[in-house]
Biopython code that builds the backbone (N, CA, C, O; Angstrom):
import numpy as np
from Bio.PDB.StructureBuilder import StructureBuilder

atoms = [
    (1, "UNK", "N", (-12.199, 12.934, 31.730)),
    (1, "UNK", "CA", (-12.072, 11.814, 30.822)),
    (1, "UNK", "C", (-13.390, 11.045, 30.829)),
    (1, "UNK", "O", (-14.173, 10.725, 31.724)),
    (2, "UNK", "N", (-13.358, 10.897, 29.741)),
    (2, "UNK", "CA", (-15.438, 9.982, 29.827)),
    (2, "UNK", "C", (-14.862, 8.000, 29.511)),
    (2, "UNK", "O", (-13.936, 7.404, 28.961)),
    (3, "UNK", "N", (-15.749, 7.771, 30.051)),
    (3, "UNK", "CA", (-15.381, 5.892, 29.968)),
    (3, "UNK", "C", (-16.198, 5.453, 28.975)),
    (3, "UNK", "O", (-17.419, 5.598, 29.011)),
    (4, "UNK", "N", (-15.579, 4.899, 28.047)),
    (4, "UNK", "CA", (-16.004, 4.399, 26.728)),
    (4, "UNK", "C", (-16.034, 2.382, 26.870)),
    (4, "UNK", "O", (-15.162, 1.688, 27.393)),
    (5, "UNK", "N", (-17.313, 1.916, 26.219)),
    (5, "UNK", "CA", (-16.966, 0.676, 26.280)),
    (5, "UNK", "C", (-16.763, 0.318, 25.017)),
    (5, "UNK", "O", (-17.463, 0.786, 24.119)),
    (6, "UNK", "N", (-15.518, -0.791, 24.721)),
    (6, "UNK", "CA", (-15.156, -1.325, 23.165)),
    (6, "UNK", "C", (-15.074, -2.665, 23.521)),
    (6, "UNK", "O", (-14.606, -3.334, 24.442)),
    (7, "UNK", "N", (-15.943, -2.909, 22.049)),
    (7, "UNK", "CA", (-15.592, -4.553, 21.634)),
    (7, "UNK", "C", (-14.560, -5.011, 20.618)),
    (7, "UNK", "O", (-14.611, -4.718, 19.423)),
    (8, "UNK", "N", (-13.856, -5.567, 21.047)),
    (8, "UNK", "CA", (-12.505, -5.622, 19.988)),
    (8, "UNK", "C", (-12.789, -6.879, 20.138)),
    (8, "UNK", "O", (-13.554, -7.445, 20.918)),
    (9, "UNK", "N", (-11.449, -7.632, 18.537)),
    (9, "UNK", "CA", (-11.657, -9.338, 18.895)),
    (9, "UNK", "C", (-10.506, -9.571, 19.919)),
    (9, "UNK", "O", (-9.782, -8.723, 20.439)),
    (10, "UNK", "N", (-10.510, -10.794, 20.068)),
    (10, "UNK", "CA", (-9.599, -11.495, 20.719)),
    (10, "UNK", "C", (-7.885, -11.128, 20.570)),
    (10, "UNK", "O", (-6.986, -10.879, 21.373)),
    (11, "UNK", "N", (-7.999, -11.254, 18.979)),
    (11, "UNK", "CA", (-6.511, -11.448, 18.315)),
    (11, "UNK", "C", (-5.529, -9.924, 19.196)),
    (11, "UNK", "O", (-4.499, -9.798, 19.858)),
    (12, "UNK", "N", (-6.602, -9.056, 18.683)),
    (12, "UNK", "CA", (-6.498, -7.116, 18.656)),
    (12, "UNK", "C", (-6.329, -7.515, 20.442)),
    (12, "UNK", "O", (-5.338, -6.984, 20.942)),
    (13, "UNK", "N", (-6.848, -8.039, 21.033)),
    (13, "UNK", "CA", (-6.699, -7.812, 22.588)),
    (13, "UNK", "C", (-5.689, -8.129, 22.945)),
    (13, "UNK", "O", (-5.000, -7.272, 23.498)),
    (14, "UNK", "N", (-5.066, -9.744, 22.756)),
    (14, "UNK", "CA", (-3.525, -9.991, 23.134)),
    (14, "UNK", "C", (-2.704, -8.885, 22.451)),
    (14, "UNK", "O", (-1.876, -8.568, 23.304)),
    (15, "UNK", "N", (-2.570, -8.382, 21.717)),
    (15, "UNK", "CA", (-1.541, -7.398, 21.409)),
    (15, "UNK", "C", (-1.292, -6.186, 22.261)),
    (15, "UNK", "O", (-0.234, -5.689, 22.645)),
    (16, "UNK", "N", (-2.956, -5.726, 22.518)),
    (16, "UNK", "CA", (-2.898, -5.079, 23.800)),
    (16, "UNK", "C", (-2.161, -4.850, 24.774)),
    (16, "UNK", "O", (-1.490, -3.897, 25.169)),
    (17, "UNK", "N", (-2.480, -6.316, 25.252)),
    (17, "UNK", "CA", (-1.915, -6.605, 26.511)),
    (17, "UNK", "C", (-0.566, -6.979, 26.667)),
    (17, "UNK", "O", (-0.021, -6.808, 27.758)),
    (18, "UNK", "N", (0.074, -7.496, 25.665)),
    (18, "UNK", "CA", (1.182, -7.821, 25.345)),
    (18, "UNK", "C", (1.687, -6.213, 24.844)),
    (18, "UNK", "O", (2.837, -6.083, 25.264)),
    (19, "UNK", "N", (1.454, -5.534, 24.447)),
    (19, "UNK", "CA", (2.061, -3.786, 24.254)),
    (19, "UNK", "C", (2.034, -3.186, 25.432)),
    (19, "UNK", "O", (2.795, -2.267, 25.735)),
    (20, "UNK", "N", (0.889, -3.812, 26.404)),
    (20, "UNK", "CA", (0.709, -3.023, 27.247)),
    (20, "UNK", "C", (1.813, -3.338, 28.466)),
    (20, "UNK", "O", (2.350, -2.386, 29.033)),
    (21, "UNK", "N", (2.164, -4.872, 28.886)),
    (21, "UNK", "CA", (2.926, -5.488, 29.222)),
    (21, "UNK", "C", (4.194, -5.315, 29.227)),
    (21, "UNK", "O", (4.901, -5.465, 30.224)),
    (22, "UNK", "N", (4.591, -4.981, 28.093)),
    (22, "UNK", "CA", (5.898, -4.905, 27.258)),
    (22, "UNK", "C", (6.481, -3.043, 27.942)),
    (22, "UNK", "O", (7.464, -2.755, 28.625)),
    (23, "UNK", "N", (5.515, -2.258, 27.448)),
    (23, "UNK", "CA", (5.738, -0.784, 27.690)),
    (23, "UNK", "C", (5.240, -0.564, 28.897)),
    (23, "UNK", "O", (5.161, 0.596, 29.300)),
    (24, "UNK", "N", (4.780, -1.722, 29.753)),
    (24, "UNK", "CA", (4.228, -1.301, 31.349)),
    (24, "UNK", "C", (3.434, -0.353, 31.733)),
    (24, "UNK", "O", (3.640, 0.286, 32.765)),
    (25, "UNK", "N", (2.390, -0.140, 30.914)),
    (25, "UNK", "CA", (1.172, 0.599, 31.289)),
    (25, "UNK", "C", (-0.166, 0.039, 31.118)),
    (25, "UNK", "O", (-0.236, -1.131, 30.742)),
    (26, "UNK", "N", (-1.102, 0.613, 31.309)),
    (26, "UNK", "CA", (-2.130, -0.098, 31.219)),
    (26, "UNK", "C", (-2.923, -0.604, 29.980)),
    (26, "UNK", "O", (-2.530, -0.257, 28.866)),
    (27, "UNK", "N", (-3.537, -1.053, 30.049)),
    (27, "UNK", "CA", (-4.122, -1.828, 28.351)),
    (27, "UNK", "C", (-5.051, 0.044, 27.844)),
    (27, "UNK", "O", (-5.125, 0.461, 26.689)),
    (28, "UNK", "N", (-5.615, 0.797, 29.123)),
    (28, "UNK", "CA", (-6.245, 2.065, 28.882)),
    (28, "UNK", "C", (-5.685, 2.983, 28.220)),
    (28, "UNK", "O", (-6.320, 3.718, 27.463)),
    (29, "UNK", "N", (-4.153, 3.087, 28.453)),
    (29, "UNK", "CA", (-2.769, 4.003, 27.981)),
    (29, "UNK", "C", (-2.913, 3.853, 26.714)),
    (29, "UNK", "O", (-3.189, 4.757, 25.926)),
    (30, "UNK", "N", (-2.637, 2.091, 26.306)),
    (30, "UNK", "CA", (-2.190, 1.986, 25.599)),
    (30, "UNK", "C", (-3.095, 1.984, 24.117)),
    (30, "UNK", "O", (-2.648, 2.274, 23.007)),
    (31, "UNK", "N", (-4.589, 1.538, 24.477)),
    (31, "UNK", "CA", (-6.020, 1.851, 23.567)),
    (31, "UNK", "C", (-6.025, 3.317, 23.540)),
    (31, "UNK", "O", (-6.369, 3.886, 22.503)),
    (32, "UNK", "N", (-5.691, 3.961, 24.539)),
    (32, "UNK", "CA", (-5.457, 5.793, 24.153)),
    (32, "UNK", "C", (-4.381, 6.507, 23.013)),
    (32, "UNK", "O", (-4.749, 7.241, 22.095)),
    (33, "UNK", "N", (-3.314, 6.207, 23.231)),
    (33, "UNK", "CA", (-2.555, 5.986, 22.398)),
    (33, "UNK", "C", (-2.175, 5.824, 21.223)),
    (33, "UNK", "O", (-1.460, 6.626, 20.621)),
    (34, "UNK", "N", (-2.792, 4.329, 20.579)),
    (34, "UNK", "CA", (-3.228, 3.981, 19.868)),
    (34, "UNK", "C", (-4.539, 4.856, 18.493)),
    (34, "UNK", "O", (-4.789, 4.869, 17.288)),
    (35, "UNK", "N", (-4.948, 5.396, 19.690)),
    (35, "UNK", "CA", (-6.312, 5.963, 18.922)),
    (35, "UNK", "C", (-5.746, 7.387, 18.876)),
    (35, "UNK", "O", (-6.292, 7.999, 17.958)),
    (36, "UNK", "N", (-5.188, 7.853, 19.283)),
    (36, "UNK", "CA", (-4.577, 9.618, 19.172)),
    (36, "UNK", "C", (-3.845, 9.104, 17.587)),
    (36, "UNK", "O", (-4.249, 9.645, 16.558)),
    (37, "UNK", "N", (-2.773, 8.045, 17.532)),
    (37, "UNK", "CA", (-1.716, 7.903, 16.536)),
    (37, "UNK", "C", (-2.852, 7.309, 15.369)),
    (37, "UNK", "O", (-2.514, 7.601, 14.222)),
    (38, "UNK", "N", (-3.698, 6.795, 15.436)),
    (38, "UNK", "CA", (-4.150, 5.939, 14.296)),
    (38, "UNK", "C", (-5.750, 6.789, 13.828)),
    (38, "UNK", "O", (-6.457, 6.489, 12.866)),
    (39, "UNK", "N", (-5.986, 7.826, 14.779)),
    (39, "UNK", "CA", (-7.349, 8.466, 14.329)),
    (39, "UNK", "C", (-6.589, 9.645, 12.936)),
    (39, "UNK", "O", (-6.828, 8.893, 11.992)),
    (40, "UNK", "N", (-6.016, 10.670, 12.387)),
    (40, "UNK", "CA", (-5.295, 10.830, 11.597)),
    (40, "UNK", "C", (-5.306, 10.398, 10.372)),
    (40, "UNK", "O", (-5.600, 10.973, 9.324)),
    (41, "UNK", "N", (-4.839, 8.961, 10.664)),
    (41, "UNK", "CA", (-4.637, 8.305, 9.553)),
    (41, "UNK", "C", (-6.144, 7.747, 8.629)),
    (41, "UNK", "O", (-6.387, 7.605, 7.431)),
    (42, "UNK", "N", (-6.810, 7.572, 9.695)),
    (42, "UNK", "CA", (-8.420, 7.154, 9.353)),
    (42, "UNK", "C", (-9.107, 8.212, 9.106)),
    (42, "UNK", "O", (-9.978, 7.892, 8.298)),
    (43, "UNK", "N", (-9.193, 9.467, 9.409)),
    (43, "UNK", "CA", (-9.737, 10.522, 8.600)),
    (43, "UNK", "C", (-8.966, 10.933, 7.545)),
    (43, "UNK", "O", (-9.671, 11.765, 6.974)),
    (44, "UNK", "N", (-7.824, 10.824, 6.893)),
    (44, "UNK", "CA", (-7.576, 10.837, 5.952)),
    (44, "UNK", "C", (-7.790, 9.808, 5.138)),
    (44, "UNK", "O", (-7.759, 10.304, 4.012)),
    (45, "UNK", "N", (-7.988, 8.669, 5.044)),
    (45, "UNK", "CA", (-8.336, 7.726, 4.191)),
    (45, "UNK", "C", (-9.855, 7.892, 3.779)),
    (45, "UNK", "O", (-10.255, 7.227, 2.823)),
    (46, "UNK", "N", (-10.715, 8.728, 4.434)),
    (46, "UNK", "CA", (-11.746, 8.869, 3.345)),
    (46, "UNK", "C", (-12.214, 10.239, 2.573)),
    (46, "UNK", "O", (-13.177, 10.588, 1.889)),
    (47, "UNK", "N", (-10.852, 10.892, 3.121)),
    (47, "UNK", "CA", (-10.567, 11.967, 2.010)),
    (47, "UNK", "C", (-10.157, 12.205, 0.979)),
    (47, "UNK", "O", (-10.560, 12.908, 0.052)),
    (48, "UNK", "N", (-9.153, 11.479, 1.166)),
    (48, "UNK", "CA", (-8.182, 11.217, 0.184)),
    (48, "UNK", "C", (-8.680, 11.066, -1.263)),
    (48, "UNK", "O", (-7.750, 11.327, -2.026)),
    (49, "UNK", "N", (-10.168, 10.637, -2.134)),
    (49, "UNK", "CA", (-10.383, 10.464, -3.265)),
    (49, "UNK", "C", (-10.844, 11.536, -3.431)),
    (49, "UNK", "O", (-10.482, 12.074, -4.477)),
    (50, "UNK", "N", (-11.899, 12.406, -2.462)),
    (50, "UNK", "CA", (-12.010, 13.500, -2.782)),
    (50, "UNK", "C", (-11.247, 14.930, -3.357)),
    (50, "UNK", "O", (-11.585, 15.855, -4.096)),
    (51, "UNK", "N", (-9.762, 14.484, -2.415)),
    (51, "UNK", "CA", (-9.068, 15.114, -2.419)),
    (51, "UNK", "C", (-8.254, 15.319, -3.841)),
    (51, "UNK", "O", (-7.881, 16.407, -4.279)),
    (52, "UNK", "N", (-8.122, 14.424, -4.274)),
    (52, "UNK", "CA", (-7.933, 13.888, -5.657)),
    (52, "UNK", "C", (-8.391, 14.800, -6.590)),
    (52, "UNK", "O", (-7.772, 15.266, -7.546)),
    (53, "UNK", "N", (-9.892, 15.086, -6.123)),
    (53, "UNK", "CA", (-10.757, 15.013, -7.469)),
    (53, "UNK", "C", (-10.344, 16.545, -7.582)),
    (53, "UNK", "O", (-9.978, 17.028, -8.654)),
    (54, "UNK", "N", (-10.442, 17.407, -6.189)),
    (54, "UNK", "CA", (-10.439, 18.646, -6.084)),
    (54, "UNK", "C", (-9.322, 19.572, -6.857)),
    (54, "UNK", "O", (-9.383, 20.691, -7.365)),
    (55, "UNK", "N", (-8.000, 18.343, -6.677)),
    (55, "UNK", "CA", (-7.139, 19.053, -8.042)),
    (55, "UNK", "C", (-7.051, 18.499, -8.931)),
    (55, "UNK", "O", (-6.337, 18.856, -9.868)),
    (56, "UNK", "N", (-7.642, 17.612, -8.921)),
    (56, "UNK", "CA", (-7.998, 17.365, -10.773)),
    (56, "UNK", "C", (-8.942, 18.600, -11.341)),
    (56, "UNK", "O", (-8.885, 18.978, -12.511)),
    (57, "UNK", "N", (-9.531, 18.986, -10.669)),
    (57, "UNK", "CA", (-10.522, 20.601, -11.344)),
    (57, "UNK", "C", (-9.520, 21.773, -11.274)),
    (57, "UNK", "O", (-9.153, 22.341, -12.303)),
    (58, "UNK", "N", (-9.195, 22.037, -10.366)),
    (58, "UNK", "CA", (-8.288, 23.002, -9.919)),
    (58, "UNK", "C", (-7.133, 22.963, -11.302)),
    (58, "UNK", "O", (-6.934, 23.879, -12.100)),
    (59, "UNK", "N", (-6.434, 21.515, -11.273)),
    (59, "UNK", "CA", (-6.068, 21.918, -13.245)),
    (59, "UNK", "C", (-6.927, 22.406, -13.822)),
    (59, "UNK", "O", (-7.081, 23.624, -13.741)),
    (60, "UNK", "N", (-7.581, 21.798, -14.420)),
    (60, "UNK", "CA", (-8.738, 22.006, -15.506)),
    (60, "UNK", "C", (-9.208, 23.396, -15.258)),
    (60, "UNK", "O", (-9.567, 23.834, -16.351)),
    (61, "UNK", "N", (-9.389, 24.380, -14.241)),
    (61, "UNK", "CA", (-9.603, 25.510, -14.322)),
    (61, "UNK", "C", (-8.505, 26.059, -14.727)),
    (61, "UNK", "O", (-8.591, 26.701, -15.774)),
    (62, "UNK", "N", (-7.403, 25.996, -14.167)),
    (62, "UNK", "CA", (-6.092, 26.970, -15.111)),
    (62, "UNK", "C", (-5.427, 26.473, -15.798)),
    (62, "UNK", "O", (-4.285, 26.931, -15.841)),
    (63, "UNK", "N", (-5.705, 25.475, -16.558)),
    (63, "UNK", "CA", (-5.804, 25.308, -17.558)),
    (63, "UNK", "C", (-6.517, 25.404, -19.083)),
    (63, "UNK", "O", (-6.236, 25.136, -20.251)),
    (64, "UNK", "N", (-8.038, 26.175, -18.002)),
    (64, "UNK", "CA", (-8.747, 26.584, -18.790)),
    (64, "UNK", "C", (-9.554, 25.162, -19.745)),
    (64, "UNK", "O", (-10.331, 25.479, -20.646)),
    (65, "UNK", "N", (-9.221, 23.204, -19.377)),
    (65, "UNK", "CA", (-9.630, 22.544, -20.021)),
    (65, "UNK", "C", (-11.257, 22.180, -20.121)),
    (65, "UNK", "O", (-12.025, 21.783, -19.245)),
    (66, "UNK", "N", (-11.482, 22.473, -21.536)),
    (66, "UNK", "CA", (-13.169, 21.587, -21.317)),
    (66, "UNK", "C", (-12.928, 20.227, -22.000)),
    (66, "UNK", "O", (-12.206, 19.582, -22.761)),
    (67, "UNK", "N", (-14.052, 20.229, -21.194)),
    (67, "UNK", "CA", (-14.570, 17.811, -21.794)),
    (67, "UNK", "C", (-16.053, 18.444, -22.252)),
    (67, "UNK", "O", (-16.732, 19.462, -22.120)),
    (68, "UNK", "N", (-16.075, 17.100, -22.895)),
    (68, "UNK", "CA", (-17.435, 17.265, -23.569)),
    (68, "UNK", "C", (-18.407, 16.853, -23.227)),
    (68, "UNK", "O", (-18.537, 15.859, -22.514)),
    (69, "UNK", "N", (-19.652, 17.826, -23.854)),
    (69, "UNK", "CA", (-20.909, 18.339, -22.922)),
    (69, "UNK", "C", (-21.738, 17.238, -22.414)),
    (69, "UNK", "O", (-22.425, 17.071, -21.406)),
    (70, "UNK", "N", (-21.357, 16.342, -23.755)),
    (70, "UNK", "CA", (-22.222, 14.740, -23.037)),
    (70, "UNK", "C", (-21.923, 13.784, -22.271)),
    (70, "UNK", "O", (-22.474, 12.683, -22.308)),
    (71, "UNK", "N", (-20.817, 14.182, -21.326)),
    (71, "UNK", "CA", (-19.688, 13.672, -21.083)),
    (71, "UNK", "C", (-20.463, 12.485, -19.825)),
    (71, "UNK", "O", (-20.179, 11.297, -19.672)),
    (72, "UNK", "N", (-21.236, 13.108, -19.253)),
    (72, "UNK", "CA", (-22.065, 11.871, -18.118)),
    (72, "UNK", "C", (-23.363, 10.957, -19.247)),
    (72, "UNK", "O", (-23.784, 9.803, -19.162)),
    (73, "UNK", "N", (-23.571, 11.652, -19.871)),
    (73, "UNK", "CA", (-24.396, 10.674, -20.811)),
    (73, "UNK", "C", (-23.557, 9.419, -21.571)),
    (73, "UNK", "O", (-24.194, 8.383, -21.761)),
    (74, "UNK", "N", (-22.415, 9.466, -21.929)),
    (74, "UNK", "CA", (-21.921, 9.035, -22.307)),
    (74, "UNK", "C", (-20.621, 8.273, -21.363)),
    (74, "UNK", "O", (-19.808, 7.827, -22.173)),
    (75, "UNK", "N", (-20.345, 8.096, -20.473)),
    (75, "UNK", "CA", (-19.209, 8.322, -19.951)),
    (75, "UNK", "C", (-18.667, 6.880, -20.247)),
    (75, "UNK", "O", (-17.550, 6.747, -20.747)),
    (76, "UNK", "N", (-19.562, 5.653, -19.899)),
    (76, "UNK", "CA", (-18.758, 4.612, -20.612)),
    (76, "UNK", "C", (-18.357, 4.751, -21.894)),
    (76, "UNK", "O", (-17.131, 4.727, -21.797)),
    (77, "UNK", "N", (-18.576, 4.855, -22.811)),
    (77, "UNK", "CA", (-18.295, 5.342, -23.679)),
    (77, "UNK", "C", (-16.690, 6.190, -24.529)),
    (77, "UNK", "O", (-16.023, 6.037, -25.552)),
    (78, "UNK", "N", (-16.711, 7.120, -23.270)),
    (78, "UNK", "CA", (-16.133, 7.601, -23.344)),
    (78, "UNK", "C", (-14.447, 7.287, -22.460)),
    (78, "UNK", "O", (-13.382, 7.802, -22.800)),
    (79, "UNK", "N", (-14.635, 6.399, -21.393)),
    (79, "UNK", "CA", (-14.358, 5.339, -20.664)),
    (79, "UNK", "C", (-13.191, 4.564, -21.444)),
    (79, "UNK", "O", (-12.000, 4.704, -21.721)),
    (80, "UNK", "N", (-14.581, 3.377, -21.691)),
    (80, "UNK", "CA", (-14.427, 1.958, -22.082)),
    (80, "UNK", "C", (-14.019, 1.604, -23.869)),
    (80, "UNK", "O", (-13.369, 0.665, -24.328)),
    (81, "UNK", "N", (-14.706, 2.786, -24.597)),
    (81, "UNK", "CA", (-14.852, 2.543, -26.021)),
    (81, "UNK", "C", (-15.917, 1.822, -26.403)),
    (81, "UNK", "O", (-15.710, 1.236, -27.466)),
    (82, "UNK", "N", (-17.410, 1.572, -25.747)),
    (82, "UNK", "CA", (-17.695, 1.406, -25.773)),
    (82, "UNK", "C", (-19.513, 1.746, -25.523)),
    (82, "UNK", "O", (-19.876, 2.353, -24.516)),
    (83, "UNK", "N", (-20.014, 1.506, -26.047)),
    (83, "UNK", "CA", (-21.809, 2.180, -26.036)),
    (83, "UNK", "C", (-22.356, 0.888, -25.498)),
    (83, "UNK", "O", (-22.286, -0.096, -26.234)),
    (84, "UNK", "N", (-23.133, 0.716, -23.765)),
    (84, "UNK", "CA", (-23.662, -0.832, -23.690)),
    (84, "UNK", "C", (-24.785, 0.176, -24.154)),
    (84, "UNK", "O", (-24.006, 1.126, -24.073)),
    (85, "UNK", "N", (-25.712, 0.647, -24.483)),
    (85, "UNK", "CA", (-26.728, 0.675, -25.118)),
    (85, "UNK", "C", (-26.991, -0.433, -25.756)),
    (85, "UNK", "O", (-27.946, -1.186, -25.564)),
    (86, "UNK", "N", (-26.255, -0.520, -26.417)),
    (86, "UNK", "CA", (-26.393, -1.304, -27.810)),
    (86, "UNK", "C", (-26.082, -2.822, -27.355)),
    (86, "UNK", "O", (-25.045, -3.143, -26.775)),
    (87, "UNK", "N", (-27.125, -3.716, -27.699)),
    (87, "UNK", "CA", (-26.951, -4.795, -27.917)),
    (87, "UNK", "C", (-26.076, -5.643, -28.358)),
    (87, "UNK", "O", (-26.639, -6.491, -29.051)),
    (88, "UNK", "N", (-24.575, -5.861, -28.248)),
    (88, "UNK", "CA", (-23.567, -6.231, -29.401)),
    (88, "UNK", "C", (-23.297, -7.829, -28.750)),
    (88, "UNK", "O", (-22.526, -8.604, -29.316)),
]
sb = StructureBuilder()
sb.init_structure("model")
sb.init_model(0)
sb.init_chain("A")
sb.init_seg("    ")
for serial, (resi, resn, name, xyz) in enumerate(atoms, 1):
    if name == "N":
        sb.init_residue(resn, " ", resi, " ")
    sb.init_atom(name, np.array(xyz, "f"), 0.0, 1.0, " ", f" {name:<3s}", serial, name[0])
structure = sb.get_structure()
């Protein structure tokens, strides 16, 4: 096991200790714990849009759909309804 040092605030610490208190183990258990159940969830949250995008194509291939060719030149545009080019 390797010894890690963390700075947490205050608030995050009484809960700690008070979880740790409560379930009678150590505040170490319980920051272990913690991080097995909640690491998961945090690598999926910055997948997740990617993940998105990957079957949004994955239609569009068997579906066989095209968008149009100017489609990043234009994309507000194509968006918004709108051209900021233009001065309006």
């Amino acid at each position: 096991m390797l010894k890690t040092y963390l700075y947490v605030p205050e608030e995050l610490d009484e809960k700690i200790t008070l979880t740790a208190k409560i379930q009678n183990k150590s505040k170490a258990e319980v920051i272990r714990q913690a991080l097995e159940k909640g690491i998961p969830a945090v690598q999926s949250e910055g997948t997740a849009s990617a993940q998105i995008l990957f079957k949004i194509a994955q239609i569009g291939r068997r579906y066989n759909i095209k968008g149009p060719k100017d489609a990043s030149e234009r994309m507000d545009e194509y968006l918004w309804g709108k051209d900021w080019s233009k001065n309006e």
